[in-house]
C-alpha positions in Angstrom: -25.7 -5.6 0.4 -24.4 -6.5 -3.2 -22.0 -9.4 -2.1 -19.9 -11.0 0.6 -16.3 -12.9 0.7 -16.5 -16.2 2.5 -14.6 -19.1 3.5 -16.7 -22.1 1.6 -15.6 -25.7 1.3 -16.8 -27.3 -2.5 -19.5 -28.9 -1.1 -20.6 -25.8 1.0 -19.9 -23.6 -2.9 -22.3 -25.8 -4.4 -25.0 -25.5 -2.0 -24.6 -22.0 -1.5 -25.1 -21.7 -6.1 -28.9 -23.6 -5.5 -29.6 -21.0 -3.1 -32.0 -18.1 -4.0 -30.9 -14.9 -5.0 -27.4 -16.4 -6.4 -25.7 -14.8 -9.2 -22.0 -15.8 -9.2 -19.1 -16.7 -7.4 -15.4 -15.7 -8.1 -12.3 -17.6 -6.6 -10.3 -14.6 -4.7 -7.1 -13.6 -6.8 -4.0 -11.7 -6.1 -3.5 -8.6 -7.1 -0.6 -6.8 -9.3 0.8 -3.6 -7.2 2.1 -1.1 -10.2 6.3 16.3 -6.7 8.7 19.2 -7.0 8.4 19.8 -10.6 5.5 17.2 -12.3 3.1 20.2 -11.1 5.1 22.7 -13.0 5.2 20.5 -16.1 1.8 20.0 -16.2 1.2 23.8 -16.6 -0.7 24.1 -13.1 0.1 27.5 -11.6 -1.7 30.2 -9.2 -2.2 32.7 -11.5 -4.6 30.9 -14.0 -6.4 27.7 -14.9 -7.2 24.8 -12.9 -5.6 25.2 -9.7 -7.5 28.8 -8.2 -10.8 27.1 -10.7 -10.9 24.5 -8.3 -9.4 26.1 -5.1 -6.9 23.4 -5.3 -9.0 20.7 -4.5 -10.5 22.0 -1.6 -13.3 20.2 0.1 -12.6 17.1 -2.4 -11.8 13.8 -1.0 -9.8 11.5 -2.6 -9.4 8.0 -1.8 -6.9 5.6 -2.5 -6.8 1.8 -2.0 -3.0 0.7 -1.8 -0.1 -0.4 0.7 -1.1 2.0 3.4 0.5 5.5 4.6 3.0 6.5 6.7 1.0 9.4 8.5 3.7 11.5 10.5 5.2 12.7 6.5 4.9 16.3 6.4 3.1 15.9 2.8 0.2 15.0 5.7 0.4 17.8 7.7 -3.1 19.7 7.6 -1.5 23.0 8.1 -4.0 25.3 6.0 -6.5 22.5 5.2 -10.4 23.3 5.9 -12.4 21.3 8.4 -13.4 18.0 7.5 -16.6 18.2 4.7 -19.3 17.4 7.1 -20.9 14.6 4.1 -18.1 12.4 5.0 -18.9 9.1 7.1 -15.4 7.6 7.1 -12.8 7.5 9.8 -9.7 6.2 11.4 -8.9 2.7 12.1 -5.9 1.7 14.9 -4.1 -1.0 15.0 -0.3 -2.0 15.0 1.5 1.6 15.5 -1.0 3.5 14.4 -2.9 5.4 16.7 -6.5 7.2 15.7 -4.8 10.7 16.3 -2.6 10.4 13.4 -5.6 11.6 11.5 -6.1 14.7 10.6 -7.5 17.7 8.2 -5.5 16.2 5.3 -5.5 12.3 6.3 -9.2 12.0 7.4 -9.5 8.4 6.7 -7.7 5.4 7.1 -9.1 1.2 7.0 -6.9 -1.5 6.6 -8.5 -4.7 4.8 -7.0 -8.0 5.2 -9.3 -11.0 5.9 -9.5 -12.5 2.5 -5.9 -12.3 2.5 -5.7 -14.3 5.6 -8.2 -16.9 4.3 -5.8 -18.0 1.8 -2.6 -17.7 3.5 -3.5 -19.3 6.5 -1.7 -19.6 9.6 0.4 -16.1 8.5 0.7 -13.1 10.9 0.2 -9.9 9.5 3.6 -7.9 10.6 1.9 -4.4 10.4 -1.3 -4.8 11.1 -2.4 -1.4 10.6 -3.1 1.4 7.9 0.6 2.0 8.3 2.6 1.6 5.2 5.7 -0.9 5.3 6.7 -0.5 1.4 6.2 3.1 0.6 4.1 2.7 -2.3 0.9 3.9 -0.7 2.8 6.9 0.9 3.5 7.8 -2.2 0.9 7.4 -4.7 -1.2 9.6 -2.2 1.3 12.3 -1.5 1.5 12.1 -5.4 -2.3 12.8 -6.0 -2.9 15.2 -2.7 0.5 15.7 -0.9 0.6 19.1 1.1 3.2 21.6 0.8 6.6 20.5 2.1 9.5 23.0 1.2 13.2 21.5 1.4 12.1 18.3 -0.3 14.5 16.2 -2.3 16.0 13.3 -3.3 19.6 13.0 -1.9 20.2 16.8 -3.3 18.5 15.8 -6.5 15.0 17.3 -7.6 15.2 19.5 -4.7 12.0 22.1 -4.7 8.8 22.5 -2.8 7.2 19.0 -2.8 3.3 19.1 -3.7 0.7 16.8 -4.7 -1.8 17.8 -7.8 -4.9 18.4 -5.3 -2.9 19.7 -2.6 -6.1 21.3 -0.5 -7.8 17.9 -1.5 -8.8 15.4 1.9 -7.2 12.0 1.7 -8.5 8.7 2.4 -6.5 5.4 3.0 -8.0 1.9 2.3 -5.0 -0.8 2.6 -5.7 -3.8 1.0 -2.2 -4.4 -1.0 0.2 -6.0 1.7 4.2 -7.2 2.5 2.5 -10.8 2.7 0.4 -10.4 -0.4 -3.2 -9.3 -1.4 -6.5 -10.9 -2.2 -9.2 -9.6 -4.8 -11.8 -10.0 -2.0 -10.2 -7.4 0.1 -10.1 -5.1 -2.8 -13.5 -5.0 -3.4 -13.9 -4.8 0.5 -11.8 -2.0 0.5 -13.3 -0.3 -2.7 -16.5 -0.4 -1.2 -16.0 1.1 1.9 -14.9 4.1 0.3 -17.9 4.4 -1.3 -19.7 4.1 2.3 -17.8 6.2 2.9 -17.9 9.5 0.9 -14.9 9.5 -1.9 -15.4 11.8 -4.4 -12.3 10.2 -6.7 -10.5 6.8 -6.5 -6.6 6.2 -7.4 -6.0 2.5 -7.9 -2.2 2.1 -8.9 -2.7 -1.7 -8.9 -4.5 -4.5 -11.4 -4.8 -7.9 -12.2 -3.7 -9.4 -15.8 -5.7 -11.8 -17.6 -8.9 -11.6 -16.4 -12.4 -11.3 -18.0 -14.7 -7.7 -16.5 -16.7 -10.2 -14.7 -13.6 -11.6 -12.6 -12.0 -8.2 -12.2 -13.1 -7.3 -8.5 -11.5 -3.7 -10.3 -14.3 -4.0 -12.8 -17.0 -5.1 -10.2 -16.3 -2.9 -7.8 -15.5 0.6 -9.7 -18.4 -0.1 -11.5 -20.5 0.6 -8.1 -18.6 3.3 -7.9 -19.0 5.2 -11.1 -22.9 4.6 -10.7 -22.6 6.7 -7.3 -20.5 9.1 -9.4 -17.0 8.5 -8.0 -14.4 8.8 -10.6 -11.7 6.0 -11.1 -8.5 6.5 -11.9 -6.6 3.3 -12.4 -2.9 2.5 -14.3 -1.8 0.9 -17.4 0.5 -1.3 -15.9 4.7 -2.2 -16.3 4.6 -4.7 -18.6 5.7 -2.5 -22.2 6.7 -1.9 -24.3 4.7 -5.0 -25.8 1.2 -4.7 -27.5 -1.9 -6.3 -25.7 -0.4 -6.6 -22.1 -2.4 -3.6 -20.9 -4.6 -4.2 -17.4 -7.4 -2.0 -16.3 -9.2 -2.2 -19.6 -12.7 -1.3 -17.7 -14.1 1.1 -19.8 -15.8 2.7 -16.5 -12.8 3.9 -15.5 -9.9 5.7 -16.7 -6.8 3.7 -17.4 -3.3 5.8 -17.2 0.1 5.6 -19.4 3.0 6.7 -18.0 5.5 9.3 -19.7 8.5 11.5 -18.9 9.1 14.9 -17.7 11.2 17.9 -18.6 13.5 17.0 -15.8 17.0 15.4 -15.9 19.0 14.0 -13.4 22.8 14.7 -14.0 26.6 14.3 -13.1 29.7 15.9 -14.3 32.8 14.6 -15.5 35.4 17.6 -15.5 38.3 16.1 -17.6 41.8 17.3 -17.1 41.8 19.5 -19.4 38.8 21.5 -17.9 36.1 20.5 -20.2 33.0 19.6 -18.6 30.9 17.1 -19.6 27.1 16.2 -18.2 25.4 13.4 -18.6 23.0 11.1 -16.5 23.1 10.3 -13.1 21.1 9.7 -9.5 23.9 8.5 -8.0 23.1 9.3 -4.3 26.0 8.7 -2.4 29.1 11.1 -1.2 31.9 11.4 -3.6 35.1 13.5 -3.7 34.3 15.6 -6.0 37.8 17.7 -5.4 39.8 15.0 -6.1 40.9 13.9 -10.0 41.2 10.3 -10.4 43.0 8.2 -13.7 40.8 7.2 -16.2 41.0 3.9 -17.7 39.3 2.8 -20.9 38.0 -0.9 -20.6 36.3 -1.0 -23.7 33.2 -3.5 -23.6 33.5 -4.0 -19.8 32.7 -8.3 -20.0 35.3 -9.5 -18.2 34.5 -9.3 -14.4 38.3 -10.4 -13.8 40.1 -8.0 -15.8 37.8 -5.4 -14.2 38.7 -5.9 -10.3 42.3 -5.5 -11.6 41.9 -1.8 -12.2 43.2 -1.2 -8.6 42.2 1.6 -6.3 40.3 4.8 -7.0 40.2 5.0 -10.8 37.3 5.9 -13.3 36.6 3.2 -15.5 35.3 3.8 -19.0 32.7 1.4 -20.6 32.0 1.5 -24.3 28.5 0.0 -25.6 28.3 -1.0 -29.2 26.0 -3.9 -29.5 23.3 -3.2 -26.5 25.5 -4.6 -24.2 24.8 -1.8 -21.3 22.8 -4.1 -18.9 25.8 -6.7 -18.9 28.0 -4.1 -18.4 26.2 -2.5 -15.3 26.2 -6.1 -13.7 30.1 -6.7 -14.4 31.0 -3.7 -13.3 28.3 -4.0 -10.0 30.3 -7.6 -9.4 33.6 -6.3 -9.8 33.2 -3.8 -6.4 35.5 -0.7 -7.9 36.5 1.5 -5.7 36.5 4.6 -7.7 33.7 5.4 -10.3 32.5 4.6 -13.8 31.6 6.4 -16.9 29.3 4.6 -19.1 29.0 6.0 -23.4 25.7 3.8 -25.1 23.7 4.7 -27.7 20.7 3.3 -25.0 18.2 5.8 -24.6 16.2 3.9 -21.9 18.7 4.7 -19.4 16.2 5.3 -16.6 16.3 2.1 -14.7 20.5 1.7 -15.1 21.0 6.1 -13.5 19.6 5.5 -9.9 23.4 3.4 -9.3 25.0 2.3 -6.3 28.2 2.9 -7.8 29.5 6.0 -8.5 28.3 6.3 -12.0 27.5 8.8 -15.4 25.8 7.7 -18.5 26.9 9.6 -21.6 25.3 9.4 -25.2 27.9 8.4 -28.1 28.5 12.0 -29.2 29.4 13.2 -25.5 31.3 10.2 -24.8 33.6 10.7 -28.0 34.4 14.5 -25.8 35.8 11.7 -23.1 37.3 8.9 -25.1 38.9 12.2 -27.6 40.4 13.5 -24.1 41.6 9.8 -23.1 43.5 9.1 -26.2 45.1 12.3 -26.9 46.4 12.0 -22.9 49.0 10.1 -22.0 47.9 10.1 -18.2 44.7 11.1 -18.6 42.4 12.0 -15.6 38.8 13.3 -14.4 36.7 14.2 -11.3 33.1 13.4 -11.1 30.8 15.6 -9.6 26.9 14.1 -8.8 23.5 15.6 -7.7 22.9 17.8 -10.6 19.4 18.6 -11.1 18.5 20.2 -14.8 14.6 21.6 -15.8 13.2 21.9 -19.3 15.0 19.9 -20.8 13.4 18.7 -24.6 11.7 16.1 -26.0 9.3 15.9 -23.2 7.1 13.8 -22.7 8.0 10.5 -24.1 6.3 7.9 -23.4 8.2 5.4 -21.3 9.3 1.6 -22.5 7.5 0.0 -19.3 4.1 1.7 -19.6 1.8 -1.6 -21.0 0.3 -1.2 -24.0 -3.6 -1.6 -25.6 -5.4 -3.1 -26.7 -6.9 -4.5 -23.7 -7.6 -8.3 -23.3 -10.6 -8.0 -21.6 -12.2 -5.2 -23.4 -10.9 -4.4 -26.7 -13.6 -3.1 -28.4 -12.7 -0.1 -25.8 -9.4 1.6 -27.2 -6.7 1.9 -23.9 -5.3 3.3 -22.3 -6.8 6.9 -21.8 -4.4 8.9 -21.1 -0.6 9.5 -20.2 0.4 11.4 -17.1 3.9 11.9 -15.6 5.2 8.3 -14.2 9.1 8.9 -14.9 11.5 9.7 -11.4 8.7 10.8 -9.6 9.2 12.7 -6.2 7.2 12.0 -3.5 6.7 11.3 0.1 8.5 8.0 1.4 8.6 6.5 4.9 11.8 6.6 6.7 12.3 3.9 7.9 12.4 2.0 4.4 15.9 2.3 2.3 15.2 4.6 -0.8 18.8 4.1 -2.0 21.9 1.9 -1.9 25.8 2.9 -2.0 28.6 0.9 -1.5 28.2 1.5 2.1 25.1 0.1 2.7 21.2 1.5 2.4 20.3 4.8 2.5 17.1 6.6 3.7 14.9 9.9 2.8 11.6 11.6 3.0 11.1 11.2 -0.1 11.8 8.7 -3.3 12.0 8.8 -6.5 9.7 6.2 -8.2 9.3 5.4 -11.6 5.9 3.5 -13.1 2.4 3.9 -13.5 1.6 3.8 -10.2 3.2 7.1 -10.2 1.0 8.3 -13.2 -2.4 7.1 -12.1 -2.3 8.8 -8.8 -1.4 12.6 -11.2 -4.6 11.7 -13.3 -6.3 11.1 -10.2 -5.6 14.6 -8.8 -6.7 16.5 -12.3 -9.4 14.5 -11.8 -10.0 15.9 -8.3 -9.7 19.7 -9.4 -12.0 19.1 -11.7 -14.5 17.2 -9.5 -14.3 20.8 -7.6 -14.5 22.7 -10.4 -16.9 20.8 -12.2 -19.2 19.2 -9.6 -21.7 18.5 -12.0 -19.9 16.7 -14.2 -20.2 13.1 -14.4 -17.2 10.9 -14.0 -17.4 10.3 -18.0 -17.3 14.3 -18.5 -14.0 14.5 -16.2 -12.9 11.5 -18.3 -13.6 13.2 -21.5 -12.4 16.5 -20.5 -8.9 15.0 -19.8 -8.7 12.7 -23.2 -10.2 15.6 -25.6 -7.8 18.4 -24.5 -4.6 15.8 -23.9 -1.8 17.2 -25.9 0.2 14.7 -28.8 2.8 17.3 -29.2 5.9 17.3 -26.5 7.1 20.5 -25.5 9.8 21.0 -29.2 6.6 21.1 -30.9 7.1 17.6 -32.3 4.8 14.2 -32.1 5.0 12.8 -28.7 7.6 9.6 -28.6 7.6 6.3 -27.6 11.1 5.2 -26.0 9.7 1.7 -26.0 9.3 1.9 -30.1 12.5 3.5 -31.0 11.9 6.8 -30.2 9.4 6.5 -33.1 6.1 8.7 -33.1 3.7 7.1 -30.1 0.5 5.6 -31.2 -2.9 5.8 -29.5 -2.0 2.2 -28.1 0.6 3.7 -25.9 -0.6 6.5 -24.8 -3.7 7.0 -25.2 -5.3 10.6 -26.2 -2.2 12.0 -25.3 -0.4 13.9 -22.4 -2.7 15.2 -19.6 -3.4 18.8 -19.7 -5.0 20.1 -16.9 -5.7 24.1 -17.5 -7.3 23.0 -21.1 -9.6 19.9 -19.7 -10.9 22.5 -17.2 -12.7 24.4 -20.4 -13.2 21.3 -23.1 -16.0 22.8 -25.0 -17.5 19.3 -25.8 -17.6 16.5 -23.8 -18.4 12.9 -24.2 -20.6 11.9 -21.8 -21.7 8.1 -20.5 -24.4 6.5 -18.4 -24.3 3.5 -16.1 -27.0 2.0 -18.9 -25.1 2.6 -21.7 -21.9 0.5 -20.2 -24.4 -2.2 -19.9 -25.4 -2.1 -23.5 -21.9 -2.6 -24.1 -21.2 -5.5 -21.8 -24.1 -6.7 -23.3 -23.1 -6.6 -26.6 -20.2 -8.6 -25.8 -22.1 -11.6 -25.2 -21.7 -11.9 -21.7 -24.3 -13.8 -20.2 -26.7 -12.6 -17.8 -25.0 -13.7 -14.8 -22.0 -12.8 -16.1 -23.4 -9.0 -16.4 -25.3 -9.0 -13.2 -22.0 -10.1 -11.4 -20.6 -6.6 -12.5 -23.8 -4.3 -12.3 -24.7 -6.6 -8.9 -28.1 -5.6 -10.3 -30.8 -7.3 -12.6 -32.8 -4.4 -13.0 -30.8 -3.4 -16.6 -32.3 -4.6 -19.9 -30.1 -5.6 -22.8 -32.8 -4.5 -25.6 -30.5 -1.5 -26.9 -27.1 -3.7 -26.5 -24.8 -2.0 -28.7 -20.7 -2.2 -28.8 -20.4 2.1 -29.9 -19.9 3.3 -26.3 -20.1 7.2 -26.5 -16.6 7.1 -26.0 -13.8 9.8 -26.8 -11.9 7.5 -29.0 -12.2 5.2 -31.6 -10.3 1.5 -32.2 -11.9 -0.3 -35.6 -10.2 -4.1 -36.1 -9.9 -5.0 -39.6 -9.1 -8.6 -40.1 -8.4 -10.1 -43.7 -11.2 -13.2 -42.8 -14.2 -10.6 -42.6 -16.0 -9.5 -45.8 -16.4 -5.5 -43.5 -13.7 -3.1 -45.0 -15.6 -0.1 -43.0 -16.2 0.3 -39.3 -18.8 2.8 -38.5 -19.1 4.5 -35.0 -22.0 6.6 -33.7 -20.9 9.3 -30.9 -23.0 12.2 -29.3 -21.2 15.0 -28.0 -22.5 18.0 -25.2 -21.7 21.6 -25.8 -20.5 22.8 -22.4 -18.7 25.7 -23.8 -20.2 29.5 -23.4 -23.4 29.0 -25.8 -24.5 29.0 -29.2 -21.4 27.5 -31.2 -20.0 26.4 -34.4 -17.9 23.0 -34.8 -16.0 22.1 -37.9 -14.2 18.0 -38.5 -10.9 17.6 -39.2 -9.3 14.6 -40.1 -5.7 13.5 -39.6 -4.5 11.6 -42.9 -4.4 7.8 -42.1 -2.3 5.8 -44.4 -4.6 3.4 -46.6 -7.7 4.7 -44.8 -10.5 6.9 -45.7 -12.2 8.6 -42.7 -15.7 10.2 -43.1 -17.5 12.5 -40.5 -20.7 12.8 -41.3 -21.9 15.9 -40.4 -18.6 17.4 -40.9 -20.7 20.6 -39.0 -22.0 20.9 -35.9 -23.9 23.9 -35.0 -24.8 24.4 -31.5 -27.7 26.8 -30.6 -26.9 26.5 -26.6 -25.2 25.3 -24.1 -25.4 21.8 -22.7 -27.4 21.1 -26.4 -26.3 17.6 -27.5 -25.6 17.1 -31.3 -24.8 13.6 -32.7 -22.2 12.5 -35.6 -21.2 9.2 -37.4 -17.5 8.4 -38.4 -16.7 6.3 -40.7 -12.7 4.3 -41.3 -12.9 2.7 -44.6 -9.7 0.5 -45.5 -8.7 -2.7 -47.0 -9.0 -5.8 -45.6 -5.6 -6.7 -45.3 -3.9 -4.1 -43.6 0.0 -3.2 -44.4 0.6 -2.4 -40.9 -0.3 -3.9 -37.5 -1.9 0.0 -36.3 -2.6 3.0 -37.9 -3.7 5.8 -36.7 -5.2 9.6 -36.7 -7.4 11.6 -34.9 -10.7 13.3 -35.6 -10.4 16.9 -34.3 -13.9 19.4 -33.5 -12.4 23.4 -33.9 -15.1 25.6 -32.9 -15.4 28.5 -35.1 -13.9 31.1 -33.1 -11.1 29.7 -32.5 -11.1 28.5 -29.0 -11.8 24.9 -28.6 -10.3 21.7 -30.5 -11.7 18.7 -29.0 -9.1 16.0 -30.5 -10.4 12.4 -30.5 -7.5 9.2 -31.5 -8.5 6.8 -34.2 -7.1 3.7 -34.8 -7.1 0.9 -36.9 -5.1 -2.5 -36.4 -5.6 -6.4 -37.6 -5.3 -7.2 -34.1 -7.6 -9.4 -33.0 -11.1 -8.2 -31.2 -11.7 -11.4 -29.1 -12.8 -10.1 -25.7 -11.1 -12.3 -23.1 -13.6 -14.7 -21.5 -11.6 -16.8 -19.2 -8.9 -16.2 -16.7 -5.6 -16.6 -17.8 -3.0 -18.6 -15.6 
């Protein structure tokens, strides 16, 4: 046993810290809860690549410690699943509506953790007192990572398609420790390690706790348990962006996901009087006469909540944004209960939250509006129809990353640079219980199979699953190779060829800070060619080098058997973060990394450096010539700057082309003045 949770009085805490054997104590916490094309996006196909590499995830079992599942979805079905791997120990739990045979092929575990919970909030009844889901979160982060095939699936006639997870011949797990009445950090780590009990190969935790140090995170505790058993951890960035520092997850055990866009746009049409047709954005889900024109009326700004219930009966207002007005706007017009529909024109780009309306709504940029407002002033009774539940594919830039995905450094490990990765998070379809409204109209809720969800809980569980087809493909790899695999081969160009964008920075070129390496790519991580990889020893090195104490270590490790003689902050890692602040006499920042050929043999590496404004960058060797395969080779890097830096980051990246053309392993650098203090006390 490496710890307990228990119900102790002061008195009783003190007593129990004299006792021998004790290492620490940590007050219980709550904890922070965070499809039919994301597949295609990501390139995965049945021709080539990662999907038939890895037999889709067959005989790999993911688990996932969230709000529960709703078993009966048909993403669960098991039709075309193989038996049960005969290493696993887990099972089914019952309880409240849930009965053991729900289980299945594809759902072949399911626990429900809630006795720390119910320390704390004493005198509550759980209302579901099961593994079954009541919010739809857990339903759909794992139908996300591992779904089965469910043709017909859609949103309300939006995104309809084939609905699959990333792993879909993957075995699913389902720990629920995230609940309607709240969650505790003790059942977290409860419910973390029974999946290691019981045979997970992978972990998708779309959840995380801000401002706390590693040795308070139960995350950090317990994944760290995990990653020494080999389980791989996926975990997310968090909502808080676009704002720098307010990343969670910062355990550099794990791998900490950013969430982006994809090629996909969801549309309406206004058909003007004329006949001109314009699109523009909408997941309006309700019914709509879409035969019928109606008089358009320009109300300009849209503040006036009186003026606008004076429109009268089935007309389409028009709302102009010219000073970022659009989320006052949405509200007046939500108060003022119109009858007919709305046509928004703003130069907002960040449109995502405002589209999913339970009006009858369009969004329009400036230049398609001025097709409308042309039409409406040229008219002396001017009117439209609007026509919803338009679903359009490759559309470009894609991805961008999105304005809600939290950005690095993190707070409790900076020295670290976070997050990873980005994976699709953006309007994500999945499986939803149905039972809980997915949608409102002006008649009242509205329910579906499936939801469209927006966040990085929706991008951790798509890492997760690359993760999983790799764990297949791969087995031999440790969960730092999978890691590595995904950050070195993560594409920073969007699919026009052009730098990947931040919509939370202006559409402006994303920096390592948002999204980490890059996009996920999961045919090129399969074949990386070098790899980074990490040990369980050399993570304590680091925590040791952070001047943690040893109780504060052995808390995480739940071990005192590591040594802190080689302590060193230069984790092998796949990126690089240097701090320059104008008080220190350092103007270079020197890393050590050693990297493992795992290509086909004998190869030939040249450095390439990105140009980094006010920064030299040295590799030294700038060659690395590999006489086999799995031979390990070793290389310093050097960022040389001034102390006072013009910016708050800069950044590049260190890319390894292999002679012949078929690898480039691409590494981010970055430099900031933000400050390296590692966080050593909870934050309130």
């Amino acid at each position: 046993m490496h710890g307990f949770s228990a119900i102790l009085s002061p008195s009783e805490l003190e007593a129990l810290k004299n006792s021998p054997g004790y290492v620490s104590s940590t007050r219980d916490f709550p904890v922070k809860a965070d499809t039919t094309h994301s597949t295609e996006f990501l390139g995965l196909n049945s021709d080539s690549g990662l999907w038939p590499a890895s037999k889709y995830g067959k005989n790999v079992i993911i688990g996932l410690v969230d709000t529960g599942v709703w078993p009966e979805s048909a993403s669960f079905h098991d039709g075309g699943m193989t038996d049960i791997p005969t290493r696993w120990k887990g099972g089914c739990e019952g309880g409240t509506q849930f009965d053991l045979s729900l289980c299945n092929k594809k759902l072949i575990g399911a626990r429900f953790f809630n006795k720390g919970l119910l320390s704390i909030l004493k005198n509550t009844t759980i209302s579901m007192n099961s593994t079954r889901d009541t919010e739809g979160h857990g339903t759909h982060t794992s139908s996300t990572a591992a779904g089965n095939y469910v043709a017909n699936a859609s949103y309300f006639g939006y995104a309809p398609g084939t609905a699959r997870g990333l792993a879909p011949q993957a075995h699913v797990a389902m720990y629920k420790a995230l609940w309607e009445e709240g969650s505790s950090s003790s059942d977290i780590i409860a419910a973390i390690d029974q999946a290691m009990i019981d045979g997970v190969d992978v972990m998708s935790l779309s959840f995380g706790l801000d401002g706390v140090p590693l040795y308070q995170d139960p995350i950090a505790i317990a994944t760290f348990a995990a990653m020494e058993k080999g389980i791989f951890v996926s975990t997310s960035a968090g909502n808080e962006g676009p704002y720098i520092g307010t990343l969670h997850n910062g355990i550099p055990w794990v791998l900490t996901v950013a969430a982006g866009t994809v090629d996909r746009e969801f549309n309406g049409i206004l058909i003007l009087g004329n006949g001109a047709s314009v699109s523009g954005a909408s997941l309006y889900p309700g019914t709509f006469s879409s035969s019928q024109n109606y008089p358009l009326v320009l109300m300009n700004a849209c503040n006036n909540v009186k003026e606008l219930k004076k429109v009268g009966y089935k007309k389409i207002v028009v709302c102009l944004d010219k000073n970022d007005s659009l989320s006052d706007q949405y509200y007046n017009v939500r108060s003022a209960n119109l009858t007919g529909g709305v046509v928004f024109v703003s130069n907002n780009s960040d449109i995502e939250f405002f589209i999913q309306s339970s009006f009858p709504a369009i969004f329009y940029n400036p230049r398609s509006g001025k097709i409308i407002l042309d039409y409406i002033t040229s008219n002396t009774d001017p009117k439209a129809r609007m026509v919803f539940k338009k679903t359009v594919l490759g559309t470009k830039p894609a991805p961008r990353v999105t304005s809600y995905s939290s950005r690095g450094p993190s707070a409790s490990c900076p020295i670290v640079s976070k997050p990873d990765i980005t994976a699709p998070g953006s309007l994500i379809l999945a499986a939803w219980p149905p039972n809980i409204s997915a949608a409102q109209d002006s008649f009242g809720e509205l329910y579906s199979n499936f939801n469209l969800l927006s966040g990085t809980s929706m991008a951790c569980p798509h890492a997760a699953g690359v993760a999983v087809l790799l764990r297949e493909a791969h087995p031999d790899w440790s969960p730092a190779a999978i890691r590595s695999a995904m950050m070195t081969t993560a594409d920073s160009m969007d699919n026009s060829l052009k730098s990947i964008e931040d919509l939370g920075n202006e559409n402006r070129p994303a920096n390592p800070l948002a999204m980490g390496a890059g996009h996920v790519n999961p045919n090129k991580a399969l074949d990386p060619g070098l790899i980074y990889d990490a040990e369980p020893k050399d993570y304590v090195n680091l925590l040791c080098a952070l001047n943690f104490t040893t109780t504060q270590i052995q808390t995480i490790t739940r071990s005192s058997s590591y040594s802190c003689l080689n302590q060193s902050l230069d984790l092998n890692y796949p990126s690089f973060i240097a701090f320059f602040n104008p008080n220190d006499t350092k103007t270079t920042a020197e890393f050590r990394r050693t990297v493992t050929n795992v290509g086909d043999g004998a190869a030939t590496y040249t450095a390439k450096i990105t140009t980094m404004n006010g920064f030299k960058v040295n590799v030294i060797p700038n060659k690395l010539l590999f006489q086999e395969k799995y031979e390990k080779l070793s290389y310093k890097l050097q960022v040389e700057g001034l102390k006072a830096m013009e910016a708050t980051v800069v950044f590049g990246y260190l890319s390894w082309a292999d002679s012949e053309g078929k690898y480039v392993v691409k590494s981010p650098i970055v430099a900031t003045s933000l400050s390296s203090e590692v966080l050593s006390e909870r934050r309130n």
